[in-house]
DRENVEXLO-575805 format. One line per 3 residues: number of its first residue (from 0); their letters; for each residue y, x, z of C-alpha. Coordinates in nm, 4 decimals, always signed. Example, Ala and Ser with C-alpha at 12.3 -4.5 7.8 and 13.67 -1.06 7.14 Angstrom:
<sites>
0	AS	-0.4500:+1.2300:+0.7800; -0.1060:+1.3670:+0.7140;
</sites>
This chain:
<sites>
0	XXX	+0.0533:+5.2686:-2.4373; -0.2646:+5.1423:-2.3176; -0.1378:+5.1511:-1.9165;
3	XXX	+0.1937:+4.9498:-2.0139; -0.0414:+4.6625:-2.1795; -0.2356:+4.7210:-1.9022;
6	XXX	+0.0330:+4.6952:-1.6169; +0.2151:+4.3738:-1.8290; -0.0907:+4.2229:-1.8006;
9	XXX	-0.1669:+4.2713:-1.4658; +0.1954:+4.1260:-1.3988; +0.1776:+3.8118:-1.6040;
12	XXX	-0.1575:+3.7631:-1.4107; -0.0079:+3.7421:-1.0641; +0.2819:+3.5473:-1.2327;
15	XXX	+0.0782:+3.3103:-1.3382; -0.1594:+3.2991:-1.0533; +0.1182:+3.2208:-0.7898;
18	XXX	+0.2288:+2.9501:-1.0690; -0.0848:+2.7579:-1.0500; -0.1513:+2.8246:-0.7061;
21	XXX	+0.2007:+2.6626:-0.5950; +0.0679:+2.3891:-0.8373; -0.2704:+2.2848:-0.6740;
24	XXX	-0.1002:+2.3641:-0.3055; +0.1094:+2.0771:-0.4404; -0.1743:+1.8413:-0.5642;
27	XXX	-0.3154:+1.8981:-0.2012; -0.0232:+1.8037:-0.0483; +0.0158:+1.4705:-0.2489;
30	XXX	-0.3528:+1.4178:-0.1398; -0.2584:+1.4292:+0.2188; -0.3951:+1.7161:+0.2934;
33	XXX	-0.7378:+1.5632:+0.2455; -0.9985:+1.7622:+0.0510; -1.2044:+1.4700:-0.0460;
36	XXX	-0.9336:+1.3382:-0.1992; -0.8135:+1.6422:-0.3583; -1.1275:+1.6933:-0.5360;
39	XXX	-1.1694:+1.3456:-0.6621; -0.8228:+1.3993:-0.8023; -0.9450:+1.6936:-0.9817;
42	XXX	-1.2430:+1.5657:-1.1151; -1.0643:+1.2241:-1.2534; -0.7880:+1.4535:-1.3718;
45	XXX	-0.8979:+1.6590:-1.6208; -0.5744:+1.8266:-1.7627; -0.5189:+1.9469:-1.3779;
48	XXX	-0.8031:+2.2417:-1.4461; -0.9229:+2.1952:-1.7875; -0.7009:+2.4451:-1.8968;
51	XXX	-0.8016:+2.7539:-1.7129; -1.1474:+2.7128:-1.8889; -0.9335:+2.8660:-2.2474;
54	XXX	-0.8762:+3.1919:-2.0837; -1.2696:+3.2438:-2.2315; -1.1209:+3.2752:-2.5261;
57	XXX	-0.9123:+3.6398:-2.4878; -1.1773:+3.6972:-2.2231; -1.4322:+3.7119:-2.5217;
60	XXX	-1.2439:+3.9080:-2.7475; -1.2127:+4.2146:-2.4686; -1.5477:+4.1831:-2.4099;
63	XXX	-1.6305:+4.2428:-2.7359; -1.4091:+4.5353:-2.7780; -1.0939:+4.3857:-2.9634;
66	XXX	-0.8582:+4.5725:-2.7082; -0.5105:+4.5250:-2.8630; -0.5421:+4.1669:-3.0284;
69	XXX	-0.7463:+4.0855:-2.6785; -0.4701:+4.1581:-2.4592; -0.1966:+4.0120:-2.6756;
72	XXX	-0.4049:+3.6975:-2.6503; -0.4280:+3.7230:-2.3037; -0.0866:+3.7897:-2.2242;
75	XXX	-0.0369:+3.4601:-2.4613; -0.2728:+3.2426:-2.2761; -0.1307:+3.3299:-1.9596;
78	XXX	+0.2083:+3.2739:-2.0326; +0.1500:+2.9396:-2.1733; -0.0432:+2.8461:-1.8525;
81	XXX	+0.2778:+2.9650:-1.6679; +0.4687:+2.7338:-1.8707; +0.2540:+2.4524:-1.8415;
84	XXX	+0.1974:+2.4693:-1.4650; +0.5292:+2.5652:-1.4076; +0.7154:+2.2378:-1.4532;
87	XXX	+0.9155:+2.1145:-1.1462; +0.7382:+1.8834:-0.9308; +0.8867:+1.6909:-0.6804;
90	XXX	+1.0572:+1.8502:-0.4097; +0.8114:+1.9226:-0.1094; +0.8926:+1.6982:+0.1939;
93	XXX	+1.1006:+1.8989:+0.4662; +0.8159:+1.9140:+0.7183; +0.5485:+2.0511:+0.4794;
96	XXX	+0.7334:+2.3837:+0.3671; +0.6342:+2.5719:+0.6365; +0.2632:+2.5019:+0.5953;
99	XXX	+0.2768:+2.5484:+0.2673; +0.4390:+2.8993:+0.2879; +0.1605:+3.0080:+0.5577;
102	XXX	-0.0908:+2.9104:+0.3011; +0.0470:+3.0509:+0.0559; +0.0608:+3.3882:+0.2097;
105	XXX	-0.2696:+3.3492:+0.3150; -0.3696:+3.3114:-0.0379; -0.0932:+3.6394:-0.1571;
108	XXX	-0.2785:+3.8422:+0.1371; -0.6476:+3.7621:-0.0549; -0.5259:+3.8171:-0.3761;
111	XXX	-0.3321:+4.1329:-0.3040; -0.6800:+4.2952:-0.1745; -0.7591:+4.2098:-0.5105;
114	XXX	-0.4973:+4.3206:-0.7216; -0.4603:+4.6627:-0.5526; -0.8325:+4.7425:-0.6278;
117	XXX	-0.8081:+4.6215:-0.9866; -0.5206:+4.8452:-1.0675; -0.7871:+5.1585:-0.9321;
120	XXX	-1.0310:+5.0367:-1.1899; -1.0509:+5.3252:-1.4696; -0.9560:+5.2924:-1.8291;
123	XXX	-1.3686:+5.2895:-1.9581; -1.3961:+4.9606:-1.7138; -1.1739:+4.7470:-1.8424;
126	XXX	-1.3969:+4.4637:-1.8612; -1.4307:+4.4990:-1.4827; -1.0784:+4.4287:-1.4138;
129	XXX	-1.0435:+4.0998:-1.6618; -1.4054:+3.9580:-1.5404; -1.2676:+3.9822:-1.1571;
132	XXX	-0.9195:+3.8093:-1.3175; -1.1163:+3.5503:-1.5193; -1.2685:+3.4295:-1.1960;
135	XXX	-1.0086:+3.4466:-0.9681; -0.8542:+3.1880:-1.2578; -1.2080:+2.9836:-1.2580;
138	XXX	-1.1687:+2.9164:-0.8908; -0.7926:+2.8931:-0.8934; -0.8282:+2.5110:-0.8180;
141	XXX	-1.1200:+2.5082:-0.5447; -0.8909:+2.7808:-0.3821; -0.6591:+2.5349:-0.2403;
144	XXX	-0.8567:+2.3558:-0.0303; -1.0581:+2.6607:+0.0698; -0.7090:+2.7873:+0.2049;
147	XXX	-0.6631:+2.4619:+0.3730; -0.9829:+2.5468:+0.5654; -0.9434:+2.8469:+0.6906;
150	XXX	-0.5633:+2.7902:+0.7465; -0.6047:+2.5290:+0.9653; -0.8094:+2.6874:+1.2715;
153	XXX	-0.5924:+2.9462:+1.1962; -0.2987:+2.7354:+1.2216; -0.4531:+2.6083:+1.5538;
156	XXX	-0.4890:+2.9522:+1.7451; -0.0712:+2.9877:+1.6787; +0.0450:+2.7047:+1.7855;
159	XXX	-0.1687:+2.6537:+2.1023; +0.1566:+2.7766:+2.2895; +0.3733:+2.5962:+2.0931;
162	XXX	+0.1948:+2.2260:+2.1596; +0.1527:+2.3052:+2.5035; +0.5459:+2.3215:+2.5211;
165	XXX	+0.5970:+2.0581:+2.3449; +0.4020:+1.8658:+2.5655; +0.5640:+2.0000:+2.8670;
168	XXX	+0.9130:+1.8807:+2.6293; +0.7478:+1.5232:+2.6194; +0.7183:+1.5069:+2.9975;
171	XXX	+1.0485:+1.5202:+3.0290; +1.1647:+1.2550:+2.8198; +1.1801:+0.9500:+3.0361;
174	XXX	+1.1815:+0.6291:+2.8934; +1.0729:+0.7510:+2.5274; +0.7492:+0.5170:+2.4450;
177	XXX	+0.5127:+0.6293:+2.1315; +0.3088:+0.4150:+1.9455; +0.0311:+0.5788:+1.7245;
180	XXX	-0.1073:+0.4142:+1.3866; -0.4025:+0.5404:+1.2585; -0.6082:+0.4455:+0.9723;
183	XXX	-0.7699:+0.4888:+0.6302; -0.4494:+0.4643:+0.3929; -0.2407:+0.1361:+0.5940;
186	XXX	-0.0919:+0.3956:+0.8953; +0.2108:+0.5053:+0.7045; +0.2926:+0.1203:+0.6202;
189	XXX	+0.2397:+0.0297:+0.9075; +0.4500:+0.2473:+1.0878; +0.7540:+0.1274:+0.8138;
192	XXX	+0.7045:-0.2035:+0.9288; +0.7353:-0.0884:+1.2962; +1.0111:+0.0919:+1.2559;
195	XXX	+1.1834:-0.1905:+1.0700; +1.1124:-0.4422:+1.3206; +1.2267:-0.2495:+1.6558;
198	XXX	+1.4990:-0.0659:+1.5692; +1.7403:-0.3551:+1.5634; +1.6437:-0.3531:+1.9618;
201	XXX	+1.5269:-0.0387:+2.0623; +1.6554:+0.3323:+1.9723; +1.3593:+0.4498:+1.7160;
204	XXX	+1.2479:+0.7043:+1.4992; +0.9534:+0.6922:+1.2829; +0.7884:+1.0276:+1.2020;
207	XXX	+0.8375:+1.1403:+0.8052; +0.5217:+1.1491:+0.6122; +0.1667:+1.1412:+0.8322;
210	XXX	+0.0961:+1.3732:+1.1064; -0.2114:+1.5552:+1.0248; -0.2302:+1.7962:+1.2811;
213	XXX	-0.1891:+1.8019:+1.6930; +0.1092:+2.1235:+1.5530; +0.2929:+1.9139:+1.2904;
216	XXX	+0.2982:+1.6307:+1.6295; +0.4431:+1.9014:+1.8233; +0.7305:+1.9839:+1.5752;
219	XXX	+0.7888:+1.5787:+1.5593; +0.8027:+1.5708:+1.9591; +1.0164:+1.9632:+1.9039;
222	XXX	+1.2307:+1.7446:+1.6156; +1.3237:+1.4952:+1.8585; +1.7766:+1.5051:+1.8783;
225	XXX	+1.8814:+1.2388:+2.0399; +1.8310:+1.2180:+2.4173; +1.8798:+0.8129:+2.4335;
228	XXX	+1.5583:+0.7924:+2.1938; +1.3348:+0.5042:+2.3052; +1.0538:+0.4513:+2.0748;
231	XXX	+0.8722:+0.7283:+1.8478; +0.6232:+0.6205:+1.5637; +0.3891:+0.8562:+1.4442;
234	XXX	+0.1571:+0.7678:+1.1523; -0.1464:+0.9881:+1.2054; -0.4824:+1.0343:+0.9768;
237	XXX	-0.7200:+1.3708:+0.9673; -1.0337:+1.4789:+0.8087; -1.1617:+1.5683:+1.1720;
240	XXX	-1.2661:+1.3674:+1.5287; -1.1473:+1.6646:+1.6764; -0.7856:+1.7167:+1.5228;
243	XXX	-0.6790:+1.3583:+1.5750; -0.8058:+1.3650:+1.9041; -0.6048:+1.6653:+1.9614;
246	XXX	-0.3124:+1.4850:+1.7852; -0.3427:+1.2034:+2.0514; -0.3617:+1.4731:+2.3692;
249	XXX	-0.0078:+1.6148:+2.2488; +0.1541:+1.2979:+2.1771; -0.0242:+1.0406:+2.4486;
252	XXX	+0.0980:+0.7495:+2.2949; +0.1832:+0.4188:+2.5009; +0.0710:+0.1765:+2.2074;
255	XXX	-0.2426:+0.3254:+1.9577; -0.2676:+0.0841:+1.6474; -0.6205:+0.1487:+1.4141;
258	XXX	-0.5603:-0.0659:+1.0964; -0.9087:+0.0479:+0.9365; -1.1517:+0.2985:+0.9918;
261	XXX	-1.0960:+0.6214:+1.0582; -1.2570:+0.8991:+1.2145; -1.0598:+0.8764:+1.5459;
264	XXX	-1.1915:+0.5273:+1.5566; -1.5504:+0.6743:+1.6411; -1.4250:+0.8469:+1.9820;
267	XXX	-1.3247:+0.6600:+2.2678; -1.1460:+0.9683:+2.3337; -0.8651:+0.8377:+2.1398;
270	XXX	-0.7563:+0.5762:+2.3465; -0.4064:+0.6525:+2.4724; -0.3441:+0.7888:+2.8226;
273	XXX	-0.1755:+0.6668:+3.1293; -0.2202:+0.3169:+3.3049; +0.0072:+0.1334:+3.0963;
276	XXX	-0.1907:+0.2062:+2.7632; -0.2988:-0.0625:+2.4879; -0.5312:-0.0193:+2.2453;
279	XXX	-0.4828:-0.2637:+1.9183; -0.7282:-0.2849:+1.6450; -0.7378:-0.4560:+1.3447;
282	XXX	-0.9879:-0.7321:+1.4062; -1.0485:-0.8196:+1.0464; -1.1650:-0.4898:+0.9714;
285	XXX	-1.5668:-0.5288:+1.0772; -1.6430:-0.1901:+1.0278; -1.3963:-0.0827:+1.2653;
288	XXX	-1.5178:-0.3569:+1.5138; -1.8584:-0.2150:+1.5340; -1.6922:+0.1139:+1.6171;
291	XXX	-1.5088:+0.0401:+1.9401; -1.5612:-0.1593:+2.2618; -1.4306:-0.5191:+2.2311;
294	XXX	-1.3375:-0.5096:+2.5695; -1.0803:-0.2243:+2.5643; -0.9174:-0.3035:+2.2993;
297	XXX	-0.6819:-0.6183:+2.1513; -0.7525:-0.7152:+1.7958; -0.5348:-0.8407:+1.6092;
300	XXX	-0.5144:-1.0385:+1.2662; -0.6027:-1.3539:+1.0881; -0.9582:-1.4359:+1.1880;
303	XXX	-1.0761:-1.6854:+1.4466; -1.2101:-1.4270:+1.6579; -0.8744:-1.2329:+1.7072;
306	XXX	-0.6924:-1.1970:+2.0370; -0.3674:-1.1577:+1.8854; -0.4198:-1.4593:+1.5586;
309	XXX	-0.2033:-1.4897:+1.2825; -0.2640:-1.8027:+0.9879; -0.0512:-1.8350:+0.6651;
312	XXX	+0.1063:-2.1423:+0.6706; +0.2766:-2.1310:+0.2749; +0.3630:-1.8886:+0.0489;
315	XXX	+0.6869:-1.9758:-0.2025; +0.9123:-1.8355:-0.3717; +1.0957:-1.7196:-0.0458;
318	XXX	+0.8079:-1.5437:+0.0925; +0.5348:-1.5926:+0.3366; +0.5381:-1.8615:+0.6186;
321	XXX	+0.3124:-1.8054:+0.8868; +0.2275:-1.8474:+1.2763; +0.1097:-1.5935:+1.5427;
324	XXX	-0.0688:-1.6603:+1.8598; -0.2461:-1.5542:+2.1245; -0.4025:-1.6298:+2.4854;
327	XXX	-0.0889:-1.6231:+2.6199; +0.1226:-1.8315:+2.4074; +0.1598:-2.1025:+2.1616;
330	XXX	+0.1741:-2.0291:+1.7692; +0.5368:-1.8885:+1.6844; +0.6299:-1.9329:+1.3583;
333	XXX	+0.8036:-1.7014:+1.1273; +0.9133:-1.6680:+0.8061; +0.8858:-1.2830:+0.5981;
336	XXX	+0.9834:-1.1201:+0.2450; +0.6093:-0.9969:+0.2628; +0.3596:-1.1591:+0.0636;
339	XXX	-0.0351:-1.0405:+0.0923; -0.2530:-1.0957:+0.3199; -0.2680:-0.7224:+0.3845;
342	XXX	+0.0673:-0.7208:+0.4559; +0.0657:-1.0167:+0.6577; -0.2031:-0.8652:+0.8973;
345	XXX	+0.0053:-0.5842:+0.9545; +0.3388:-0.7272:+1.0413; +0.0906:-0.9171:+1.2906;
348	XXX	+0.0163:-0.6077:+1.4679; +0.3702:-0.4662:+1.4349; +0.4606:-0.7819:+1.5937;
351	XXX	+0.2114:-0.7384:+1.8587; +0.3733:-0.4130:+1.9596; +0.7262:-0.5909:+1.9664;
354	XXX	+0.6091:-0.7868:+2.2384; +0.3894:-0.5302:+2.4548; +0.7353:-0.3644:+2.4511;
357	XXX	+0.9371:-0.6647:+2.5913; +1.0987:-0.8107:+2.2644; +1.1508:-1.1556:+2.3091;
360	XXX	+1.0378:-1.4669:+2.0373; +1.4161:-1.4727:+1.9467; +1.5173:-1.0896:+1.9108;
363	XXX	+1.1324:-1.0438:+1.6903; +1.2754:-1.3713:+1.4731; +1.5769:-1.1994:+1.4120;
366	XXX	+1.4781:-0.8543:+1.3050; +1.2126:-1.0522:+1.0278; +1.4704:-1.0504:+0.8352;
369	XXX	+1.5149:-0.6738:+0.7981; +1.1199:-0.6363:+0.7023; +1.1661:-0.6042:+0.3643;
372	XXX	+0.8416:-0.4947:+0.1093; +0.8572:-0.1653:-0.0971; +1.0149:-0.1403:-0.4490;
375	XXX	+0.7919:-0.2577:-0.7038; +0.4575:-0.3463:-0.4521; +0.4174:-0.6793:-0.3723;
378	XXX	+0.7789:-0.7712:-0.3919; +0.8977:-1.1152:-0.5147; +1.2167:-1.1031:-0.7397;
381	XXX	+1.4246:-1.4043:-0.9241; +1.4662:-1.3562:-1.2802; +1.5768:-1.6448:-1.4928;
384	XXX	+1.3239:-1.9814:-1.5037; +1.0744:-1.7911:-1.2968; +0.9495:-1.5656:-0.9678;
387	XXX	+0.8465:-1.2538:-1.0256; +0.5946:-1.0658:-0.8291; +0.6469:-0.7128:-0.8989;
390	XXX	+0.3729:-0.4760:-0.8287; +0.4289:-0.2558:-1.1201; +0.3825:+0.0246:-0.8269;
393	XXX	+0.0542:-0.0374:-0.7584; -0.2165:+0.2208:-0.9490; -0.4818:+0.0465:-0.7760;
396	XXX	-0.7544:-0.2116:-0.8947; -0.8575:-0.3251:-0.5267; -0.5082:-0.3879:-0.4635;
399	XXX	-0.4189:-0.5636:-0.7765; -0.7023:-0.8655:-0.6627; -0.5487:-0.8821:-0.3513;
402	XXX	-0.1882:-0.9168:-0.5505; -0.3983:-1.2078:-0.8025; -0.5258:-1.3935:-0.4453;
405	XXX	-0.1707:-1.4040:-0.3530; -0.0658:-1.4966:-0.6714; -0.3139:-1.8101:-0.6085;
408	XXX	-0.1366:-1.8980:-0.3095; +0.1926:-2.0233:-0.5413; +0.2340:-2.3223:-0.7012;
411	XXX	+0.2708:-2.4288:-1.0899; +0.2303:-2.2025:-1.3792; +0.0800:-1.8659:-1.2413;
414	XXX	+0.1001:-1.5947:-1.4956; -0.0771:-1.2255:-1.5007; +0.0612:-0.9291:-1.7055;
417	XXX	-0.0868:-0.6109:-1.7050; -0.2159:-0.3203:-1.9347; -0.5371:-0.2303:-1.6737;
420	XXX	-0.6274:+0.0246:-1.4810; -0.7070:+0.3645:-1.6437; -0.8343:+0.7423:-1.4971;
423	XXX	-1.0483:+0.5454:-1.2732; -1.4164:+0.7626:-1.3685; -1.6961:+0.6234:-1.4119;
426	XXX	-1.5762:+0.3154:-1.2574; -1.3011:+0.2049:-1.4601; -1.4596:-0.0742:-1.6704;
429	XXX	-1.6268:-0.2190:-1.3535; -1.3009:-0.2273:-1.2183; -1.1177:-0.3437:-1.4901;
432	XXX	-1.4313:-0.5926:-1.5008; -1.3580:-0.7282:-1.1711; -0.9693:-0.7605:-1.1904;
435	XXX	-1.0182:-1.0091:-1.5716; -1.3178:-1.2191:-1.3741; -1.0489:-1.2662:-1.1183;
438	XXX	-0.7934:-1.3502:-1.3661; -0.9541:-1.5980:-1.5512; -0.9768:-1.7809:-1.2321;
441	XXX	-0.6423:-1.7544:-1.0818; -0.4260:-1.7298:-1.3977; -0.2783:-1.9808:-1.6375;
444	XXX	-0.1797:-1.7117:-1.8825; -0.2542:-1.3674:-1.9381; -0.0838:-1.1102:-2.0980;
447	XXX	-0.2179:-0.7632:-2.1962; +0.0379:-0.4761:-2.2499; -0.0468:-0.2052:-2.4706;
450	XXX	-0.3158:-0.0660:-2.7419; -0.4940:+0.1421:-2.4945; -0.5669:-0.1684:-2.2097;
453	XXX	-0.9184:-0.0786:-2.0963; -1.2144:-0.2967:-2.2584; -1.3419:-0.4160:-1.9391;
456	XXX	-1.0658:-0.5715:-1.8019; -1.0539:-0.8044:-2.1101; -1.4395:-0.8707:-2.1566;
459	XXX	-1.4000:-0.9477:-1.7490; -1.1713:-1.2426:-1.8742; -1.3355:-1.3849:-2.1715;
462	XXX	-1.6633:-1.3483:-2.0414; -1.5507:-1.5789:-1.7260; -1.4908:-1.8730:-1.9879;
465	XXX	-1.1526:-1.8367:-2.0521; -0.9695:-1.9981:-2.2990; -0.8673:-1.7445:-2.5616;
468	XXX	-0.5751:-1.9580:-2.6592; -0.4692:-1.8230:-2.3006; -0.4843:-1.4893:-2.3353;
471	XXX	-0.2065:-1.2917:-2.5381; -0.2252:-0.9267:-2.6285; +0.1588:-0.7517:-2.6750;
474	XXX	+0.2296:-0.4015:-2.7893; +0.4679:-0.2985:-2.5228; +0.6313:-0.4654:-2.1824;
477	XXX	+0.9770:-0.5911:-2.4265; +0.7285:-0.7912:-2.5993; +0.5417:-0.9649:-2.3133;
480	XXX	+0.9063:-1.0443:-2.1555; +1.0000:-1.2199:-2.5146; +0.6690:-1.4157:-2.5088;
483	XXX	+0.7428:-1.5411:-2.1673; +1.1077:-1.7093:-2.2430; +0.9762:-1.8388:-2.5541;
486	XXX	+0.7183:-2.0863:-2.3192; +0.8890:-2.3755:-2.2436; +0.9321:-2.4215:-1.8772;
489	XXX	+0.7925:-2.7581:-1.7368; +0.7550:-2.6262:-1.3574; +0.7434:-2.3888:-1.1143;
492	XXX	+0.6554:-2.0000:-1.2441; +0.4580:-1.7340:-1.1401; +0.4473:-1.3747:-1.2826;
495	XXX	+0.2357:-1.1671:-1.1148; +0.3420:-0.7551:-1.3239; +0.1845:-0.4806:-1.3188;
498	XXX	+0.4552:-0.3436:-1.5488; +0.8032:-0.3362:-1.4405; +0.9606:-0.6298:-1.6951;
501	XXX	+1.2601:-0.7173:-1.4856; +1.4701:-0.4257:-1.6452; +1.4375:-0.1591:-1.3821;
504	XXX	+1.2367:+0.1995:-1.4692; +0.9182:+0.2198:-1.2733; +0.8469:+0.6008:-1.2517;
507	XXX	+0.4924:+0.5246:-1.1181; +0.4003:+0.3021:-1.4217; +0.2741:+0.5832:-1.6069;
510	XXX	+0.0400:+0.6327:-1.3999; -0.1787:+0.3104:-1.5178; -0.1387:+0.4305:-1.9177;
</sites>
C-alpha cells in the first residue's frame, strides 16, 4: 500500500512540476525574455509564487510522522496547485515554441536526475524524498530564469552553423535593405510604425515579436518567402552587449534606429556595416546622447539640437499637426492619428528612414494616413458631445502623465477618468501621487472609478489645491459615463480614460484593479 501512495505521489509531483514550470516559462516569455523583469514581476506579483510556500503544510505533517493523512494532504495540495497553475494562458507566439521546448527539456533532463534517485530512496527515508520535492517546489519560480541562463550559451554553440548560413542566405538577397530598432521598451513600436509607413511603397516585412538573440535573427532572415522582399524590420533588445552585437553581425542592417538606451547603445560595435550605413538616434533621449559619438550618428526628434527636427504645430480632435526638418530641407508638414509626444518622436524617426530609403515628401504624405495608434493607447475616438482619448490600455503611471500633457494640448473642457494605478510596490502611492498633482493641473474634472482607487493618487489631487467640487468619485465605469452626459456641454470636450467607457471590453483593464 505504502509504494502505491508512494508512486501516486511521486506522479502528481512531476505533474504538477511540469504544470508550474510551463507556467513561469510563460511569465518569462511575457517578460521578454528579460530576467530583471521577470523577477520584478514576481516580486510585485505575489499570487505568481505565494502559493508554493503551502506545500509546508503536508510537508510538516510527514515530518512529524502522520504518514497516511500526510500524503493525502500532499497529494491534495498538489493537485490544487495543478489546477491553479494549469489555466490556459495565451497561446505562445509561433517563433517562441521552439525555445521554449529546448528549455523545457533542459529543465525535464535536471529534474529526471532527480526523480530517478528519489524513487531509490528507501521506505525508512521518506522524509528524504519529500524535503528534495519541497525544494525543487521552493525554487520552482527562480528555475526559469536559471534555465534561461544556461540555455542560452547553450543555444549559442547550436546554432553557430545555422547563423553562419543564414548569413551566407542574406548575401544573396539583393536589393533586401534591413533597418534595426533597438531600445529600452519603444523598438517594437517603432518598428509598427515603420512597417506601416513603407509598405504602401516598398515590399516589407516586419519581424513578429523582438529578436532577442543573433539565432531567433537567423530564423527571421531563414523565414524570409518571398524573393521580391525589399525592406526587413527587426525590433531587437537583449540583456547582453555581446548578444545584440551578435544580433547586428547576422543581420547587418542598412538603417540602425536606438530610441532609448540600451545596452547595444554602449558599443560602437553596433553600428551597421557596409558604406551605405546610417546610424539614427533619438536625440531627445540625453542619456543615450552621452553614449554615442555625435558625429556618427543622426539624431532625430523634437529638440533644437536635432539633425532630423520635428515641432507640434496643434493637436485637435483629428490628431496631431506637426512639421519635420532638417539640414537639407524646409519644414514639411503633416498631419497623423498619433497623439503624444512619444509617439510623435517616433513617427519622426520612422519618417527619417522613409527618406534615407528614397520616399519622396508626397508618397511619405500619403502613407500618414495608414499610421494608425494601437487599440485603446493613446487613441482619439468620437463619442457623442465629446473626444475621447482612450488609453484604457495603458498599465503604466509614467505613461499616463505623458497621456495628461497631451491631454493639455486640447482645447475646452479637459476631463480625466481613472481608478489609479495598482501592483506598483513600494512605489505605488508616489506614483499615484504624481499622476493627481498632474491632474489637478491639467484637468477640469476628475473622475475616480472604483472603491479600491489608490489613496495617493487622490491626496496627489487635493493636496495640489483642487477644487473638491471638481473631483467626483463613481462606483464603476457605467457610472462615470452617466455623470459625463448629465454635464451640460458649453464647448469643446476632452476625456482623457483610463477605463474603456466607449462600450468596447478592454481585456487589459484588469490589470490596473
Amino acid at each position: 500500500m505504502y509504494s502505491v501512495g508512494k508512486y501516486m505521489l511521486m506522479a502528481m509531483y512531476a505533474l504538477t512540476l511540469c504544470i508550474t514550470m510551463r507556467y513561469y516559462l510563460g511569465l518569462l516569455q511575457e517578460a521578454g525574455w528579460s530576467r530583471k523583469t521577470y523577477l520584478q514581476i514576481l516580486l510585485r506579483e505575489n499570487l505568481r509564487w505565494l502559493p508554493l510556500l503551502f506545500m509546508l503544510i503536508p510537508a510538516a505533517a510527514l515530518f512529524m510522522g502522520y504518514r497516511t493523512l500526510g500524503m493525502a494532504m500532499m497529494f491534495l495540495y498538489l493537485l490544487g496547485i495543478s489546477l491553479l497553475f494549469g489555466r490556459k494562458k495565451g497561446e505562445e507566439p509561433k517563433g517562441n515554441r521552439k525555445k521554449l521546448f529546448g528549455l523545457f527539456l533542459l529543465w525535464g533532463a535536471l529534474w529526471g536526475i532527480l526523480f530517478l534517485g528519489c524513487f531509490g530512496i528507501p521506505k525508512s527515508q521518506i522524509r528524504v524524498m519529500h524535503l528534495v520535492c519541497g525544494i525543487a517546489f521552493l525554487l520552482q519560480p527562480f528555475a526559469a530564469p536559471f534555465l534561461a541562463a544556461i540555455g542560452t550559451p547553450a543555444e549559442h554553440r547550436i546554432g553557430i552553423k545555422y547563423i553562419r548560413k543564414s548569413g551566407d542566405l542574406l548575401k544573396r538577397r539583393k536589393g533586401l535593405q534591413i533597418i534595426s530598432v533597438s531600445g529600452n521598451g519603444d523598438e517594437e513600436e517603432m518598428g509598427r510604425i515603420l512597417y506601416l509607413l513603407l509598405s504602401g511603397h516598398y515590399r516589407t516585412v516586419a519581424a513578429e515579436g523582438t529578436i532577442r538573440t543573433a539565432l531567433e535573427a537567423a530564423r527571421i532572415i531563414r523565414g524570409m518567402k518571398d524573393p521580391g522582399l525589399q525592406v526587413l524590420i527587426c525590433p531587437m533588445e537583449t540583456d547582453s552587449r555581446e548578444e545584440l552585437e551578435a544580433i547586428v553581425q547576422t543581420l547587418h542592417p542598412e538603417i540602425a534606429i536606438q530610441t532609448s538606451v540600451d545596452l547595444g547603445s554602449l558599443s560602437e560595435e553596433t553600428d551597421p556595416s557596409g558604406a551605405h550605413g546610417i546610424r539614427m538616434v533619438n536625440g531627445d533621449d540625453e542619456a543615450l546622447l552621452q553614449c554615442v559619438e555625435k558625429d556618427k550618428v543622426l539624431t532625430y526628434g523634437l529638440g533644437e539640437n536635432c539633425d532630423i527636427r520635428g515641432r507640434i504645430v496643434s493637436v485637435s480632435s483629428i490628431g496631431t499637426k506637426f512639421c519635420v526638418s532638417d539640414s537639407g530641407r524646409e519644414g514639411e508638414e503633416y498631419t497623423t492619428a498619433l497623439v503624444g509626444e512619444k509617439r510623435i518622436r517616433l513617427l519622426i524617426g520612422a519618417i527619417s528612414a522613409a527618406r534615407a530609403l528614397g520616399m519622396s515628401e508626397k508618397e511619405v504624405r500619403y502613407r500618414m494616413a495608414a499610421v494608425t495608434p494601437l487599440p485603446h493607447l493613446m487613441q482619439l475616438v468620437s463619442i457623442p458631445n465629446a473626444m475621447l482619448l482612450d488609453d484604457s490600455g495603458n498599465t503604466d503611471p509614467n505613461q499616463a502623465e505623458e497621456a495628461l500633457r497631451t491631454l493639455e494640448g486640447f482645447s475646452g473642457e479637459r476631463i480625466l477618468v481613472t481608478s489609479g494605478f495598482t501592483r506598483l510596490g513600494a512605489i505605488q502611492e508616489t506614483a499615484n501621487r504624481r499622476v493627481g498633482e498632474l491632474a489637478a493641473e491639467i484637468c477640469s474634472r476628475v473622475i475616480l472609478v472604483g472603491e479600491d482607487v489608490p489613496y495617493g493618487i487622490r491626496a496627489g489631487i487635493l493636496d495640489a489645491g483642487y477644487q473638491p467640487e471638481h473631483l467626483y468619485e463613481t462606483a464603476d465605469k457605467e457610472e462615470a459615463a452617466a455623470l459625463i452626459r448629465s454635464w451640460p456641454l458649453s464647448g469643446e470636450r476632452v476625456i482623457l480614460s483610463e477605463l474603456c467607457i466607449c462600450g468596447e471590453t478592454n481585456p487589459d483593464e484588469t490589470a490596473k484593479n
